[in-house]
N, C-alpha and C positions, 0 to 999 in steps of 0.2 A: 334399237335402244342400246345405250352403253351402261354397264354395269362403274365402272371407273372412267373416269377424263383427267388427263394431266396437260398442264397450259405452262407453257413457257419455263418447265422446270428445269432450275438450278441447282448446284449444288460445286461448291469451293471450300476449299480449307488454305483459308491465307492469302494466298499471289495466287494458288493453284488450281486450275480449273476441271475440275473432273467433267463433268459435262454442261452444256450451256442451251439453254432454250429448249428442252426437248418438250413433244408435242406428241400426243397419244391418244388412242383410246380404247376401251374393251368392249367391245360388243358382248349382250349378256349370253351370246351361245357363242363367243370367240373361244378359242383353244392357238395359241398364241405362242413359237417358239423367240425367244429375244437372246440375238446373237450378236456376236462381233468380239475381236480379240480379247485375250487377257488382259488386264488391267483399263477396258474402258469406260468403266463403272457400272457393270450390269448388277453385280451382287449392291453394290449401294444404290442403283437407283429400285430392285425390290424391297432392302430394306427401310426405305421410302415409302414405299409403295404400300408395305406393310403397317405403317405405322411405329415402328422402332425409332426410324430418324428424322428431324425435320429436315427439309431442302434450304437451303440457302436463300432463293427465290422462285417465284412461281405459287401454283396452285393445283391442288389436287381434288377433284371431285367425284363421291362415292354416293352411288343411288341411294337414298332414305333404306334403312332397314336392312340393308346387304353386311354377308358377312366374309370375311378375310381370311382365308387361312394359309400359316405360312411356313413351308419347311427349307431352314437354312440348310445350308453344305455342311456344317457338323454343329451334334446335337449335345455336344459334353454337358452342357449345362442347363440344357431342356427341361430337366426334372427335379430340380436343386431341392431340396428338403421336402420331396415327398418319398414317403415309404413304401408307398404302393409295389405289390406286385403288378407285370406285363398286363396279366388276366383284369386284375383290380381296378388298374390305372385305363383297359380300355373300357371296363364298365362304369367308370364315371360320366363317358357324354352320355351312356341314358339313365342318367337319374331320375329324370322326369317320368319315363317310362316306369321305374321300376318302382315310383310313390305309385302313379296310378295302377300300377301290379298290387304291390298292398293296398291298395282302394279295395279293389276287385275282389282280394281276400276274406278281408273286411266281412264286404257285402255276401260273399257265400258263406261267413259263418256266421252273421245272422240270418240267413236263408235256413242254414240247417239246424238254428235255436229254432226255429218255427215262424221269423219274420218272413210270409211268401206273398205280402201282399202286392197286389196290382202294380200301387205305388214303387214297391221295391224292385218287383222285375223289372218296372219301366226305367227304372234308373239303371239299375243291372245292364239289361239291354243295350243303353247308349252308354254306359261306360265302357263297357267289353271292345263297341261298337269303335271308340275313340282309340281305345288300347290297340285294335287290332289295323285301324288305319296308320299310325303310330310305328309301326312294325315291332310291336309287343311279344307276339310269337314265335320272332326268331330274331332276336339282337343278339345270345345268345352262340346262331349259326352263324350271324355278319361276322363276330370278334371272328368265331373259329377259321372263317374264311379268310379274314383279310390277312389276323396273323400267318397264317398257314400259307398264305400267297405269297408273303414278303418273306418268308424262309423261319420261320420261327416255328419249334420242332415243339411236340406237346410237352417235353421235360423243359422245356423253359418259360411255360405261361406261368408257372408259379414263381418264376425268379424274380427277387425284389429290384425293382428299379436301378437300385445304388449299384447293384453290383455288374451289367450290364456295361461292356466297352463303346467307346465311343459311335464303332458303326452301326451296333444293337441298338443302342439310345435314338441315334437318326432313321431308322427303320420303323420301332416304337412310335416315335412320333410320327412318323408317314400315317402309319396305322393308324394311329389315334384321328389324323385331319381325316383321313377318306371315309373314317365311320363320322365323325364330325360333319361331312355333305357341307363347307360350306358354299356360299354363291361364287366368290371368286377364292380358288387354291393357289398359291404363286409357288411355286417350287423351285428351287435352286439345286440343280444335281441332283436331281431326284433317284438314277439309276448307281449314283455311287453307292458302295457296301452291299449290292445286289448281283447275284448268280444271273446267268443267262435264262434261266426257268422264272426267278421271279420278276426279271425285267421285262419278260413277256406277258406274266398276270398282269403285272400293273399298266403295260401296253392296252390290253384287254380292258383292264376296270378304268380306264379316263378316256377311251374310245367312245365310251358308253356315259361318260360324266353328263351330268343335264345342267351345271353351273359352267362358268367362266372357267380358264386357264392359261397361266402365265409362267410359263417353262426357260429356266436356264437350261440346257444341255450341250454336252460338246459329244454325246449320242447321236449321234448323225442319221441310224437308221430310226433310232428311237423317236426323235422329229418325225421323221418322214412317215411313223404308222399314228402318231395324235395329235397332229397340229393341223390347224386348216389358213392358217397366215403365219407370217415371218415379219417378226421387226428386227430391221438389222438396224445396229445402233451404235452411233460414231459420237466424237466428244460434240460435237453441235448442231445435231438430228438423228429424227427415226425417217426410216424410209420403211415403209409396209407393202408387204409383200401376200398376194394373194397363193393359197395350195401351202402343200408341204414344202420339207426341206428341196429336194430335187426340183419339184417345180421352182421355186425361190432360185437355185442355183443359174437354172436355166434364165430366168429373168431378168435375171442381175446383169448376166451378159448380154441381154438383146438390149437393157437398159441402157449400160455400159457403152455398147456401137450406137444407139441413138445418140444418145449424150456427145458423145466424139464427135458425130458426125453434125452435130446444133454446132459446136462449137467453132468444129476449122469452118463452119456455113457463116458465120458470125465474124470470122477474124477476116475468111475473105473479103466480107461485105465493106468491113472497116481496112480493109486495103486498096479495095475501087475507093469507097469515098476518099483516104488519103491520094491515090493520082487522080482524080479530079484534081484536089488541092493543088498539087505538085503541077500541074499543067495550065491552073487558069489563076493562081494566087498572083502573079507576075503579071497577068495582063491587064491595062487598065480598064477594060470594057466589064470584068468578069470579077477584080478583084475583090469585090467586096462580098460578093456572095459568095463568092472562095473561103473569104476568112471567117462569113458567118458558119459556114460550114464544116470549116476547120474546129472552132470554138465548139460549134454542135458535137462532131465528132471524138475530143477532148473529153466531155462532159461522157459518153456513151464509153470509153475505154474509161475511165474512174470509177464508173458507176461499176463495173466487170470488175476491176482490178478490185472492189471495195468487195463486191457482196454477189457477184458468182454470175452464171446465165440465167439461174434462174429469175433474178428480178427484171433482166429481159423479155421473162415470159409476163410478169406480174402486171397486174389490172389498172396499179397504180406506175404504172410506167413514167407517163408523165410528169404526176408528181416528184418523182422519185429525182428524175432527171431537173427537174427547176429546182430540188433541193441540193443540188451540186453546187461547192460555191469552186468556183476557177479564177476567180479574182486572183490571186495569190499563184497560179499555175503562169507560169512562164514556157511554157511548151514551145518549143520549134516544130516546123515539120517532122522534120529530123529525129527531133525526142519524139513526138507521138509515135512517128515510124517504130521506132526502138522501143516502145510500151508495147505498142499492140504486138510485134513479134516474140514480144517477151511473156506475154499471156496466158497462161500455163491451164492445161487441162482443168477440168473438172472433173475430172474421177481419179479418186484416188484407191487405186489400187492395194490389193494388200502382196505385199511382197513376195516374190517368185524363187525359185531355186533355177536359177536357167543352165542343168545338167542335166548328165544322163550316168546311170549306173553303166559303165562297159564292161566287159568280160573280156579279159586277157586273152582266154584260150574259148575253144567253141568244144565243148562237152559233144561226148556222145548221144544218139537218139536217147538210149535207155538211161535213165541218173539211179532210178534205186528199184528195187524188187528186193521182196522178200516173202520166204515159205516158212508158216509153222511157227511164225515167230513169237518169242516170248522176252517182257521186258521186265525188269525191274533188280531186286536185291536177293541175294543168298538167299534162300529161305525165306523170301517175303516176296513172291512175285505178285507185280503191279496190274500188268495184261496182257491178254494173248491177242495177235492180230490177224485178222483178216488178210488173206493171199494183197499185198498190194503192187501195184506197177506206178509210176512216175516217168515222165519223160521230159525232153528236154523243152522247156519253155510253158511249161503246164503250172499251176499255181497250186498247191494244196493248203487245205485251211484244216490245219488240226484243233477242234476246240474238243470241249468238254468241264467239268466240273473244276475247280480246283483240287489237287490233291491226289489225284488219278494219275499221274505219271508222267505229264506231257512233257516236263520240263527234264526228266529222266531219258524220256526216249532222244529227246537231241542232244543232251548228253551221249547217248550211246552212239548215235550218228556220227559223231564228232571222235570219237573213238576213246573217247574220257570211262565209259565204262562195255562193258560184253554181254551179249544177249544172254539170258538165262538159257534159250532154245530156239531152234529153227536155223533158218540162212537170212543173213542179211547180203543181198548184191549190188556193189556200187558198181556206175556206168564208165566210161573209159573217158580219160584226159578230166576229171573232174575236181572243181577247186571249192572248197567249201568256205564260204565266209558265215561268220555265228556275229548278229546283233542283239543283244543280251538283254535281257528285263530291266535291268537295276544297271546302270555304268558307275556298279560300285571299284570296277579298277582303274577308274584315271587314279591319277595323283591329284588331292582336292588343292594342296599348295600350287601344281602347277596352273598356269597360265593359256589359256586357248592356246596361244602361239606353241607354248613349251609341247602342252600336251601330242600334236600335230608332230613337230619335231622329234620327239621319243621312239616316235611310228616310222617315221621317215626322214633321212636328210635330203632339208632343201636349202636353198638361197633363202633369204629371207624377203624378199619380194616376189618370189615364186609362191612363198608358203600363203603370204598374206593377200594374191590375189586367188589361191586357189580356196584358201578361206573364205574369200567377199563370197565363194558362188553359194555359201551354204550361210549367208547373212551375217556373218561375222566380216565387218567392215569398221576403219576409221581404228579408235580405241580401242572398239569390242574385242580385236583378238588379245588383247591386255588383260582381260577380265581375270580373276582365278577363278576355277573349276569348282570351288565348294561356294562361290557367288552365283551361280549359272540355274537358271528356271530348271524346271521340268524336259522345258522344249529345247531350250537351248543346249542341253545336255542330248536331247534326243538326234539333233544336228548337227552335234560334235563326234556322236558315234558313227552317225551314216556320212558323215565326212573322212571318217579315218580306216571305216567300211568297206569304201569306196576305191580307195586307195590299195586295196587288196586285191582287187580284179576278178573275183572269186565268181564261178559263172553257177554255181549253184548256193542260195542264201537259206541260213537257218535265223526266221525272223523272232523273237521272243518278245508277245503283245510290244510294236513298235510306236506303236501310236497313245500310249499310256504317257499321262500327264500333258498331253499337245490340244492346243486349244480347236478350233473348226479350221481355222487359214492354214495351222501347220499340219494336222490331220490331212487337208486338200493336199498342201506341196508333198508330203510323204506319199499319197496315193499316187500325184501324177509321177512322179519318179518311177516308183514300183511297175507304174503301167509300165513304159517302156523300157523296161528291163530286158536284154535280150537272154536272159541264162531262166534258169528254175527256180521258183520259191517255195521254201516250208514256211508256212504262216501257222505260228500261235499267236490266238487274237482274242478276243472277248469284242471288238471291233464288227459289228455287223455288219456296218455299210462299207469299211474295208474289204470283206469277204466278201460282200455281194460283188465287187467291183472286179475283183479281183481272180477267187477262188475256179479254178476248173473240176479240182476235186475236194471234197468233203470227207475227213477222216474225223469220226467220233468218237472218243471213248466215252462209252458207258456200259456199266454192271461188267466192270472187270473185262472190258472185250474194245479191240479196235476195229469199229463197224465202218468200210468201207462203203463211198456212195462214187461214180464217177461221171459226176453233174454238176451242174452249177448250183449256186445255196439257194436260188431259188427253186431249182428243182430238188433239192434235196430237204427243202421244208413241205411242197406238195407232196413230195412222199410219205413224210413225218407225218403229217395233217390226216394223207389216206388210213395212213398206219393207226394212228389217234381216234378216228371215226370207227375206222374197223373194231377196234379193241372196245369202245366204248357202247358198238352196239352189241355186241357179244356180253358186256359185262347188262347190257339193259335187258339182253333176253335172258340171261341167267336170274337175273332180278325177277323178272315178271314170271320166270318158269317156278320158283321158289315161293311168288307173294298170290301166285294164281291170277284172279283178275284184280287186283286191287289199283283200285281206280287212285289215279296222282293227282288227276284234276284238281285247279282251286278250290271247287266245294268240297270235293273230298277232304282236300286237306283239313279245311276249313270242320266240316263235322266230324273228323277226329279227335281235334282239337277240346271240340265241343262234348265229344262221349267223354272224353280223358278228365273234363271239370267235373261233369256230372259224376263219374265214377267216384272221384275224388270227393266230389260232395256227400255223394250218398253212402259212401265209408266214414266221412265223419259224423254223418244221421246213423247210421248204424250202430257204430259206436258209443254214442249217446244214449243211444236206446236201450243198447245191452247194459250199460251204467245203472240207467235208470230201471232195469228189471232187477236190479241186483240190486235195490236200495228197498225198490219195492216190496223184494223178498224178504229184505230184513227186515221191514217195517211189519210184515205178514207174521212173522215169529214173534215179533215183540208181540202183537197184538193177539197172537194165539195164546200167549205164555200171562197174559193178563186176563184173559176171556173178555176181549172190548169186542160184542158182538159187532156194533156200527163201525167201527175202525175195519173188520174184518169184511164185510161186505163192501165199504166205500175203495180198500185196496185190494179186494180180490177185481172187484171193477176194473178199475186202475192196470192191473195186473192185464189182463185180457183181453183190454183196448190198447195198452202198447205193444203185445206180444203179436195182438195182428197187425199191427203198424210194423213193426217190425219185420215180419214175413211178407209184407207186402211190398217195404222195401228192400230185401232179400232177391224177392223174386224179381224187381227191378235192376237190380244191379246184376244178377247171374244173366238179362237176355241184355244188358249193353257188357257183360264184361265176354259173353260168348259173338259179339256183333262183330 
């Protein structure tokens, strides 16, 4: 069953075609990554999807009763004139919960006015009953969890909505949809404005999703741990893709050699039929089956040339071909010959870098070690590290937190600053090139071309084919630098990089702002690099590809690992267990046997109302003795002998009431 179905949707602004006819659907337990370059209209066709926009044409169909929930790429305006605090605004989706919490109230405090009839617990009962299916009992522990997941520190559940920056706002709202459950989530960038810790919770909590999901990311590992299909998506289809990202990657290619291989199957076929032609059109015996079959074959390269190979595969073949009109087609041999060689693939590839990073000089085995080492500022040191070694052709992947040092320590690498302590040893003949976070030093007036030139003198048809290899072709190397994407700026630094020859790289997160095709071309470069790389990434599936060593900061220390990151998250993971069962047996050495099970929880729960209740019977009670007593003086101070009998009565029978529910509350409040 599909939770959503989209039929032949469109969407244009004017002459302009964002995408045309696409064709979908969501299965109600689909988890769903939707990919394909910048600017093909993925954020417009979820905002579609969402209900924010109409489509131009098409149709969009949503199971009866399903609900949507949807988090854009920035949330500035999310919250536009509510006051709400963090804490406030996540306790708005259980309001419903929290009327029936005061139901519940309610009903225990006429329980302890003295309403305890049948009728009343039976209602008590199934309210509780409702409450507690509901998840009444700990909505409470959800907020705490989720905010706490997505990185929200307890001093900031009380901060008012308004004052929250843009990436707090989009977090907030994450928050707010995953306590919201609803049937289909569509998220766009969902891991932007998120730590490496919280991008693994929310790894974890949509693994576990029991609704739909429809995922932008250009997270590539983050795909590959919660999606179980891929739509890749072009301006005039979806193609779906079964498994995760990696599996998709693989498929694409055996797709890709099929496809290829349909087509030259296809052109040779329509090149026998043409020498048939060519050999029996001229004879009188043959000619006319010749020309019907030329005319046939006419019709078969139009129908390709019009609408692809796949209506070659299609049911209505037939059809399709009688609707060919060739009246108006004045074909020769000749021209047919010259169509069908001119027939051009059906795959369209996404564009390639076809280089290689070289290195000028060949480094020494060893590139760096260091004993004892200490980084950071005067009187403010960052961390101390772990004994490291590096050698020549080994990748290491330095991540960790922001703000820990990373970007200080290749600083000091780079000789820009001096260890606070220890030894740093660089390796012999070694040439350092640094690709920067931000390329905030081009000249933003300059020109691709100019920028290239400043770095190096060239010819200027040397410069501009040596530009084609990094996709700067035609006008593109005209562009100016403060016009230029994300990516394109990331291609203009590993073009001028490159040009350095540097056999050992300081990479600083390279793959920031690149979409999944330019993410791929920056990997396969990287792969064949024949020098060393320092990798600061937030990039997982860069590292995973990549990484031979794991260097982490954390709690002030650089913890060497020398594995791959997938062996260096099994060790995490071991490390994680261990520590977890250690804190579970401290727990239980501390709680004795106290049982976790659901019931238990459950009749804790249940001691903690009662208690609760019979504090406010208590209470009552003592009220009521002390009204009693007064009424006992007035009436002594009258001599009303009947007043004095009727509330010493009175007196005696709640005083045992009273101790009776005393002694109930002292065996559940010692239970």
């Amino acid at each position: 069953m599909s939770i959503l179905t989209i039929s032949n949707l469109t969407q244009s602004y004017g002459d302009f075609d964002v995408f045309v006819g696409l064709n979908a659907a969501v299965p109600n337990d689909g988890k769903i990554g939707l990919v394909g370059p910048n600017g093909i209209g993925k954020t417009t066709l979820l905002r579609i999807l969402a209900g924010l926009d109409a489509p131009s044409a098409g149709a969009m169909t949503l199971s009866r009763g399903s609900r949507i929930g949807y988090l854009r790429q920035e949330a500035m305006d999310a919250f536009a004139g509510r006051e709400n605090t963090v804490h406030a605004e996540m306790l708005t989706v259980f309001n419903d919960i929290k009327r029936q919490e005061a139901a519940l109230r309610e009903m225990e405090h006429q329980m302890a006015e003295g309403d305890d009839s049948a009728e009343m617990l039976a209602r008590y009962s199934a309210a509780q009953e409702v409450f507690e299916h509901a998840g009444g009992y700990d909505y409470e522990l959800r907020i705490r969890q989720v905010l706490q997941g997505l990185g929200f520190g307890a001093d900031e559940l009380e901060t008012p909505l308004s004052h929250l920056s843009g990436g707090q706002k989009t977090r907030a709202l994450l928050a707010r949809l995953l306590l919201e459950r609803p049937d289909l989530l569509i998220l766009d960038e969902p891991t932007n404005h998120l730590d490496v810790e919280a991008v693994e919770w929310l790894e974890g909590v949509l693994r576990l999703w029991e609704g739909a999901l429809l995922i932008v990311s250009h997270d590539r590992y983050f795909l590959d741990r919660v999606v179980n299909r891929i739509w890749e998506m072009s301006r005039t289809g979806m193609e779906e893709y079964r498994g995760n990202y990696s599996h998709y990657v693989l498929q694409r290619q055996e797709r890709w050699a099929l496809r290829e291989q349909e087509f030259e199957t296809i052109r040779e076929k329509f090149l026998r039929e043409l020498d048939y032609v060519k050999r029996n059109i001229a004879r009188d015996a043959t000619t006319n089956m010749a020309k019907g079959r030329l005319q046939r074959l006419i019709r078969e390269v139009k129908v390709v040339e019009a609408g692809g190979l796949s209506l070659l595969n299609s049911k209505n073949w037939g059809q399709v071909m009688d609707e060919v009109d060739i009246s108006s087609s004045k074909w020769s041999v000749m021209d047919t010959e010259q169509h069908i060689r001119a027939l051009s693939s059906p795959i369209v590839r996404p564009p390639s870098l076809n280089l290689r990073l070289h290195t000028r000089l060949r480094s020494g085995n060893l590139v760096l070690r260091s004993t004892e080492l200490t980084i950071g500022f005067p009187n403010a040191p960052l961390f101390a590290a772990d004994p490291l070694d590096l050698h020549r052709g080994e990748c290491a992947a330095l991540i960790g937190p922001n703000g820990t040092g990373k970007t200080t320590f290749l600083r000091t690498l780079m000789g820009q600053m001096e260890p606070l302590g220890g030894k740093l040893q660089f390796g012999a003949s070694l040439k350092i090139g640094y690709l920067a976070q931000s390329q905030d030093k081009f000249n933003p007036e300059n020109s691709v071309l100019d920028e290239l030139l400043d770095h190096k003198h060239m010819l200027l048809g040397e410069a501009r084919s040596y530009l084609a290899q990094y996709l700067f072709r035609g006008e593109d190397v005209f562009k100016s630098v403060r016009m230029l994407s994300g990516g394109e700026r990331a291609r203009l630094a590993l073009a001028i990089l490159a040009l350095e020859g540097a056999n050992f790289l300081l990479l600083d997160e390279p793959s920031n702002h690149l979409d999944i095709p330019a993410q791929e071309i920056l990997q396969e470069v990287l792969e064949h690099f024949d020098g060393t790389i320092l990798l600061v990434s937030h990039d997982r599936y860069l590292i995973d590809q990549l990484a031979t060593q794991i260097w982490e900061l954390r709690e002030g220390r650089l913890h060497i690992t020398p594995h791959s990151y997938q062996e260096y998250l099994s060790l995490r993971e071991a490390q994680q267990a261990q520590a977890a069962a250690e804190a579970a047996e401290q727990r239980s050495a501390r709680n004795g046997d106290y049982r976790s099970d659901r019931t238990a929880r459950y009749e804790e729960r249940r001691r903690a109302q009662q208690i609760a209740a019979l504090e406010d019977e208590i209470h009552r009670l003592e009220q009521k003795l002390s009204e009693i007593e007064a009424d006992l003086v007035k009436a002594s101070h009258s001599e009303d002998i009947d007043a004095l009998q009727r509330l010493s009565a009175q007196y005696e029978s709640t005083q045992a009431t009273l101790n009776a529910q005393m002694e109930t509350w002292t065996e559940l409040a010692a239970a």
